[in-house]
N, C-alpha and C positions, 0 to 999 in steps of 0.2 A: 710210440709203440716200441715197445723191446720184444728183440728175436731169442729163443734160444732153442740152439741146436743142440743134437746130440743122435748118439750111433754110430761116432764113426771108432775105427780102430785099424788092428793089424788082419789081414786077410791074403791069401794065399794067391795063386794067378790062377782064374778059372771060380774064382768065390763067389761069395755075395755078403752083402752087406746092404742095409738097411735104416739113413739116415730119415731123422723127425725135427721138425723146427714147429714150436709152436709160440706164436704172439701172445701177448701179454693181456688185450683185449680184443674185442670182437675186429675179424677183419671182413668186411663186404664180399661178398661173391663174385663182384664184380672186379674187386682188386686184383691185379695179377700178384698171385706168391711162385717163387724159384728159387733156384739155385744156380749160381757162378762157384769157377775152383779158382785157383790161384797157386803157383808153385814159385821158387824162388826165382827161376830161368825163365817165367813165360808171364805174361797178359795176362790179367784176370779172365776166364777163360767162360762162354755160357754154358751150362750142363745142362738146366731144361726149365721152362716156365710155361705157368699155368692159370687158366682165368679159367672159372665156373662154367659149365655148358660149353668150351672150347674144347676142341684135342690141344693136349702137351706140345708144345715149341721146344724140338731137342738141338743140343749142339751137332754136330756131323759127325764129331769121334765118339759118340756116344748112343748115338740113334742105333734103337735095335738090342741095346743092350740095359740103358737103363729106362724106367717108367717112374711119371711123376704123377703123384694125384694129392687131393687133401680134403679132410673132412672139417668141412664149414663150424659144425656144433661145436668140434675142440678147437678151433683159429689154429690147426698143424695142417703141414705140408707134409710128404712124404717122397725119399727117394729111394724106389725099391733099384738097386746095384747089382747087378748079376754080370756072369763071365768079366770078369775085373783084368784087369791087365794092368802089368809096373805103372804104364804110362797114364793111370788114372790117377796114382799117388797126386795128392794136392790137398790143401786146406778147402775145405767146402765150405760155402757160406749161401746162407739162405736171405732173402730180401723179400719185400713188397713195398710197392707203391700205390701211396694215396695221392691222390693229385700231384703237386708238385715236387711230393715228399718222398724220397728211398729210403727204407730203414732195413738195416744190415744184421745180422745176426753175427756172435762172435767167430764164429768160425769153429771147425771139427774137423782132425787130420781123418785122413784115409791114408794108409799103408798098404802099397798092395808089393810083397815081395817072398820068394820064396828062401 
């Protein structure tokens, strides 16, 4: 399975922005699809994961501000970003897993500075 993301860029503090990842081929409903960030200073960090018929699994510095959903028919994830703050800046990357498999998408900066 290949990931590709895209949406992210430069955005201001208080923004939005609007990241999309979508698989190469069909992903089950049942698969969980997310996102983790990653900065040069921290852990690959979770932002928010999702399985079919489940509520969203957010990280705790993010709950409340971002929402993740994804439409089955096009194999995309999506992470709607609102009220942004510096400290969201990080490379986002989108994954799923099929059984024993993680498949990573390449990654997409977010900038968030004024």
């Amino acid at each position: 399975v290949q990931l590709q993301a895209s949406g992210g860029g430069w955005v201001q503090p208080g923004g939005s922005l609007r990241l999309s990842c979508t698989a190469s081929r069909t992903i089950h409903s049942s698969n969980v699809m997310g996102w983790y960030r990653q900065t040069p200073v921290k852990e690959r960090e979770l932002v928010a994961t999702l399985r079919s018929g489940r509520d969203g699994n957010y990280g705790d510095s993010v709950r409340g501000r971002f929402t993740i959903s994804r439409d089955n028919a096009k194999n995309t994830v999506y992470l709607e970003m609102n009220s942004l703050k510096p400290e969201d800046t990080a490379v986002y990357y989108c994954y799923t897993k099929q059984g024993s498999s993680t498949y990573w998408g390449q990654g997409t900066l977010v900038t968030v500075s004024s």
